[in-house]
N, C-alpha and C positions, 0 to 999 in steps of 0.2 A: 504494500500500500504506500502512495506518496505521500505524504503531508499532508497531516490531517489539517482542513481550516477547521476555526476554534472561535467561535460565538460565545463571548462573555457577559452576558446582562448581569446588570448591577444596578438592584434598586437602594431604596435609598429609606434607613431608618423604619425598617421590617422585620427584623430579629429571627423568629421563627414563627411569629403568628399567620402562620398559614395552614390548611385544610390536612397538609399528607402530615404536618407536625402534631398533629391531633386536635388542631382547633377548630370551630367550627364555621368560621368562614369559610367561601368557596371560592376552590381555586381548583376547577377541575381541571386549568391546562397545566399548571403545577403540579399538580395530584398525577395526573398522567406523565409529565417526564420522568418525577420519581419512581415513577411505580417500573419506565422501561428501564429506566438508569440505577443511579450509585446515589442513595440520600444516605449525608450526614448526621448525626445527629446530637454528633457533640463536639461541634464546630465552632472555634471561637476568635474574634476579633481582638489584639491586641489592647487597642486604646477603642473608649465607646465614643468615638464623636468621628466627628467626617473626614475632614482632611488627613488628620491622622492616621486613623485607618486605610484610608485608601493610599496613602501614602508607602503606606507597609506591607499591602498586596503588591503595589509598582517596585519597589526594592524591595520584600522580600527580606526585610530590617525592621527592627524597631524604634517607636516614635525618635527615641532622640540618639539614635544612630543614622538615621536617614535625615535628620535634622525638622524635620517637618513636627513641631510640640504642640501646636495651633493650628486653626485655622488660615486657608490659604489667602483669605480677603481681608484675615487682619494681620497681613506680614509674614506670616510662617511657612518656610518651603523646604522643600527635598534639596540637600548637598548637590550640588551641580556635578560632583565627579562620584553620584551614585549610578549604579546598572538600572536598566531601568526592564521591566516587562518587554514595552515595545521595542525598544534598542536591541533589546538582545534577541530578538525575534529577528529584527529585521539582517543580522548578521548569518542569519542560517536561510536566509531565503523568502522571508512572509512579508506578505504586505501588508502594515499597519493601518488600520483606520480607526476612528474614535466617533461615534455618534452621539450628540447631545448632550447629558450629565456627566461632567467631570468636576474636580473641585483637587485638584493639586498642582504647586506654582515650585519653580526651579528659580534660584535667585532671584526672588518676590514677581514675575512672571507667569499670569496664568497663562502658557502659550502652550497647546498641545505640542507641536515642534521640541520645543525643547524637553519633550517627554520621550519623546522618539517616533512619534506619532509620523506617517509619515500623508495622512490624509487627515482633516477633519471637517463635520458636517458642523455646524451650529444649527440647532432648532430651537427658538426664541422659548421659554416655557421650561424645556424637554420631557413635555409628558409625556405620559409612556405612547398614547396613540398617535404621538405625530412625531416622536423618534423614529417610532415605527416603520412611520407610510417612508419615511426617508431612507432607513436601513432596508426594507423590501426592495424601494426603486435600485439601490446596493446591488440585491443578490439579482436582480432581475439583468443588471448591465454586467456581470460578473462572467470573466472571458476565461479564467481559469488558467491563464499563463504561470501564475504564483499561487499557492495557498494564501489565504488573509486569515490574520488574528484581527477580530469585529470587536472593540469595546464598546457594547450598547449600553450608556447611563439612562436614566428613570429617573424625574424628581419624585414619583410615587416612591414611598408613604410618606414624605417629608411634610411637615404640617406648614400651614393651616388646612383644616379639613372644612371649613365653613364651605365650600361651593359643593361638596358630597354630599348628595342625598342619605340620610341616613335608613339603615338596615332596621327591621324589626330589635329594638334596645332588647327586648327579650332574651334574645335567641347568641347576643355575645358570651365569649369565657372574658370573665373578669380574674384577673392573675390573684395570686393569695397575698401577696404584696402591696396589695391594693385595697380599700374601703370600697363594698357594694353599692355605691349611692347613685342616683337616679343622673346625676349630673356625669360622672366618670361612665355610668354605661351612655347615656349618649353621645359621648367625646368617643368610644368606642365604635357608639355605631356608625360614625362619618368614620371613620377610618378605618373600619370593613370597606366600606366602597372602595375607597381609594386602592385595597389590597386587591378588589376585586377587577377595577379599570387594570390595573399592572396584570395583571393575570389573563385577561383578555390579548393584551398587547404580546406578550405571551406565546398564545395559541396562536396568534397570526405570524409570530418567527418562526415558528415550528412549521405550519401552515406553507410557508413562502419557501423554507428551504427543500422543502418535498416536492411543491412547486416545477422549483427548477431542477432537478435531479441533485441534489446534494445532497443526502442524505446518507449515501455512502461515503461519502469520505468527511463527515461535516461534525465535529466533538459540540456539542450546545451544554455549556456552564451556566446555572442559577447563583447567585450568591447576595448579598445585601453587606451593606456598610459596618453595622452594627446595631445595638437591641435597638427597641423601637421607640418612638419619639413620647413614653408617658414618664408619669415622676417612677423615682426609683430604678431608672432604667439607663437610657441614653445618659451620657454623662458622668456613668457610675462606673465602680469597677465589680457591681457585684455580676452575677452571671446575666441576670438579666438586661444589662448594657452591653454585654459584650456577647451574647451568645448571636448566631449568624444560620439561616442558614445555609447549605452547601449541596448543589444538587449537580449531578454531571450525567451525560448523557452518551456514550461512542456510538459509532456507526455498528451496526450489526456484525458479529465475529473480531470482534479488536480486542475487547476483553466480557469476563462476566459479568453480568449485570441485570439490575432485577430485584436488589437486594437494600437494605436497610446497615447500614456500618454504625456501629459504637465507638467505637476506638475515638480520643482526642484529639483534634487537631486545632492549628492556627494557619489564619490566614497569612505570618508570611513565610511559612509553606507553601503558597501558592504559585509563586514563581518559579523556585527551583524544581517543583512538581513538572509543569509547562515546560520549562525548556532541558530536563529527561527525556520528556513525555515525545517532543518534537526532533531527539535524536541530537539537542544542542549542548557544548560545554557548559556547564554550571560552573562560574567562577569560586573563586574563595571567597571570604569575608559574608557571605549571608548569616543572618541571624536562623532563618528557614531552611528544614529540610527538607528533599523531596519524597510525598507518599506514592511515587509513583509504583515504589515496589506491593504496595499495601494493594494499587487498585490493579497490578497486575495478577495478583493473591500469590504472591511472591512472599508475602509474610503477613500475619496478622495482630503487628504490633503497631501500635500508636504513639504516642505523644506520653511521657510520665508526668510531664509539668508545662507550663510556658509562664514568661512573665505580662505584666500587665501593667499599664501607666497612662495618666494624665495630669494634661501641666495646663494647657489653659484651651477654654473655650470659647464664652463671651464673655467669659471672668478667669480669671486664675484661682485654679484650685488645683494643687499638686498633689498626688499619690502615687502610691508603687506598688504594686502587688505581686503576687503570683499564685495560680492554680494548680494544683496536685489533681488528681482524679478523686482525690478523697477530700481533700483543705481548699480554702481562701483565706489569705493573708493580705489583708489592706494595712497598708503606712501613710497616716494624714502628714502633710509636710506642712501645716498651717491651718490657722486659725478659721474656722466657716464655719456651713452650716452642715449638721447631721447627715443630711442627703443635698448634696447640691442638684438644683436643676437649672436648665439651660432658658436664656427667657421666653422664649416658647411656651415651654412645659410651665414653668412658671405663672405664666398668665394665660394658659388651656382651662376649661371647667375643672380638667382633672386635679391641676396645679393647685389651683385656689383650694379645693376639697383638701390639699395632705399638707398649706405650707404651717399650720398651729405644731403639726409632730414631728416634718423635716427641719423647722428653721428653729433649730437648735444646737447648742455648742457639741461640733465633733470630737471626739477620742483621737488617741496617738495612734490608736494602734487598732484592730480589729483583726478576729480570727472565727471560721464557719467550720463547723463540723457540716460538710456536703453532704455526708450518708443519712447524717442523722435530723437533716437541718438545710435542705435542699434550695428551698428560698432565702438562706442568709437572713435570717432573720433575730438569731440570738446568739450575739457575739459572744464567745466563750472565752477572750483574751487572756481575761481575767481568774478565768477558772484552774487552779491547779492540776486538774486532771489533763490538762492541752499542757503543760508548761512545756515538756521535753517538743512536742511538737512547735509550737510560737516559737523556742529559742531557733529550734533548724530552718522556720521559713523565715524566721526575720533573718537570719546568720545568711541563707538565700539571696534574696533580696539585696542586703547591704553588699556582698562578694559582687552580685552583680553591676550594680550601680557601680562599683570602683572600678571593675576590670574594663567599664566600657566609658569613664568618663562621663555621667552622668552630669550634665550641666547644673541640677538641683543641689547637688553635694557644695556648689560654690556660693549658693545661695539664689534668689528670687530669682527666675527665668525672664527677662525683659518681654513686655508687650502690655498691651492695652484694653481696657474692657468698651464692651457694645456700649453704643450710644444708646440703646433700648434702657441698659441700667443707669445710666449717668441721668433719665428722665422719668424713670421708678419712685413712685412715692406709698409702694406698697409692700416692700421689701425690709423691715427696718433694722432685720439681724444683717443683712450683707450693707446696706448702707452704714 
């Protein structure tokens, strides 16, 4: 087989709330790629917010190894002499294009170019349905001289949800993280639709690449940014901000597939995976390793741990963490609130509903029994019965920070908060 081309849709601020993840919104074009393909299901995002994360899909690094601690549009970018996805694609042969939703800048540059990009469409919006009609007319001109790696971005699920119709409030899963109230299930039921428009958009990729005969040589990737845009989630480092999911799809006979995987992974594994996967050198220096052995059933081992960090959003709120298959270890680097949210989330119905229990003075330190304690909900830091554990992830953690230069270790990470909070007068713990 040549070179496989490689469809990567990336929505945006969707976690896992989707239909083949056990929830009860519908997504039956999602439901069906999983069901032909490889779903993840214990897939996770380094850092929970945007730039960052996707920064560390493009390298294949972590937040402040890839340099990218913030967002792209308030200053924060990828190292200019980082490898990038597309770059390294395009040295074994692929044509890069990038459709619509992107959000990471190379020396304060939001230029796809300087990403390695070697086409880009702009769609004014980038909803999923007129990404779409743009990437279709794509496969439809597609002469097949080169394989292409498609980055197709999705502003779906990013909020605001006010222009969604909302879904029966009834019929949503409200997470256990969350207070049942009348106002949070209907901030839920606009943002089923929005899960549901992305899902349509979806079926018509799929749709268009059967179309035009491609389906035999054509890998179609799901993936999202990180958890999804309510309080306690985006933003955060507990699982629910950072959990993703991860769905892949090969042409029929390239490997098995059909099936549901446990195993741990992180997104910047993603990269070195891909260019395995395309027969490409994988350099040194990644923070990710490639599962391409896992998905060739070459082994059935995973991930034992990855680390996890945030340093500023639309505010600065520093942490460091790391995940075990069995622990979460949070390190607050500073003074804020209990549960930071983004202003969004903040001033969503859902936000107003949780800021009297989030906007309160954060701990040093935080630790989750996962087995026992899956929503992170009763920090055990404090409990003697963890100490030997707390002392090896924080002992973790801090090794890490040193060996890799950790710009927090120096003190306050330089950057500036949204103008949303500089005109907040309903915030009065972060003001």
């Amino acid at each position: 087989m040549s070179k496989p081309n490689i469809i990567f849709i990336n929505s945006h601020d969707t976690g896992r709330y989707l239909g083949t993840y056990g929830k009860s919104v519908e997504t039956p074009e999602i439901d069906d790629l999983a069901s032909d393909g490889i779903q993840f299901n214990q897939f996770f995002c380094s850092q929970p917010q945007c730039s960052p994360s996707r920064g560390s899909v493009m390298t294949g690094m972590y937040g402040h190894n890839h340099g990218m601690m913030g967002l792209a549009h308030m200053g924060h970018s990828i190292h200019e002499d980082c490898a990038t996805l597309p770059k390294e694609l395009n040295k074994v042969g692929y044509h890069t294009a990038l459709f619509g939703m992107f959000h990471e800048s190379v020396n304060g540059e939001l230029d796809p170019e300087k990403l390695g990009y070697q086409d880009y469409t702009e769609v004014p919006g980038n909803f999923a349905r007129d990404v779409t009609d743009r990437f279709v007319d794509f496969l439809k001109m597609y002469d097949g001289e080169k394989p292409f790696y498609a980055s197709v971005g999705f502003e779906e699920t990013h909020r605001p949800f006010d222009q969604y119709e909302p879904v029966d409030p009834d019929t949503v899963d409200i997470p256990e993280y969350l207070p049942d109230t009348p106002e949070v299930r209907e901030d839920f039921a606009r943002f089923y639709r929005s899960v549901m428009d992305m899902d349509e958009a979806i079926g018509r990729i799929k749709r268009a690449v059967e179309e035009n005969g491609l389906q035999e040589n054509t890998i179609i990737i799901y993936t999202t940014d990180h958890g999804l845009a309510f309080p306690r989630a985006k933003g955060t480092l507990y699982d629910s901000g950072l959990e993703t999911a991860f769905i892949i799809k090969f042409p029929d006979g390239m490997v098995t597939q059909g099936y549901q995987a446990d195993q741990m992974l992180c997104n910047i594994d993603i990269l070195p995976t891909i260019l395995e996967l395309v027969g490409g050198d994988v350099p040194e220096g990644f923070d990710g390793v490639s599962f391409w052995p896992l998905l060739k059933g070459e082994t059935e081992e995973g991930r034992e741990s990855f680390f996890a960090e945030m340093t500023w959003h639309d505010q600065y709120h520093p942490m460091r963490g790391i995940r075990t298959n069995d622990y979460k270890y949070i390190r607050n680097f500073g003074d804020g609130p209990k549960v930071y949210m983004p202003y969004d989330i903040h001033s969503s119905p859902s936000g107003r509903v949780v800021r009297e229990d989030y906007y309160v003075p954060n701990v040093k330190e935080e630790l989750y029994d996962l087995r026992e304690d899956p929503h992170e909900l009763h920090n055990v830091a404090g409990d003697g019965a963890y100490a030997e554990v707390l002392v090896d992830l924080r002992e973790r953690v801090e090794r890490w920070m040193k060996e890799t230069d950790d710009p927090i270790l120096e003190g306050p990470v330089p950057g500036y908060e949204a103008d949303e909070w500089k005109e907040a007068e309903d915030n009065p713990f972060i003001k």
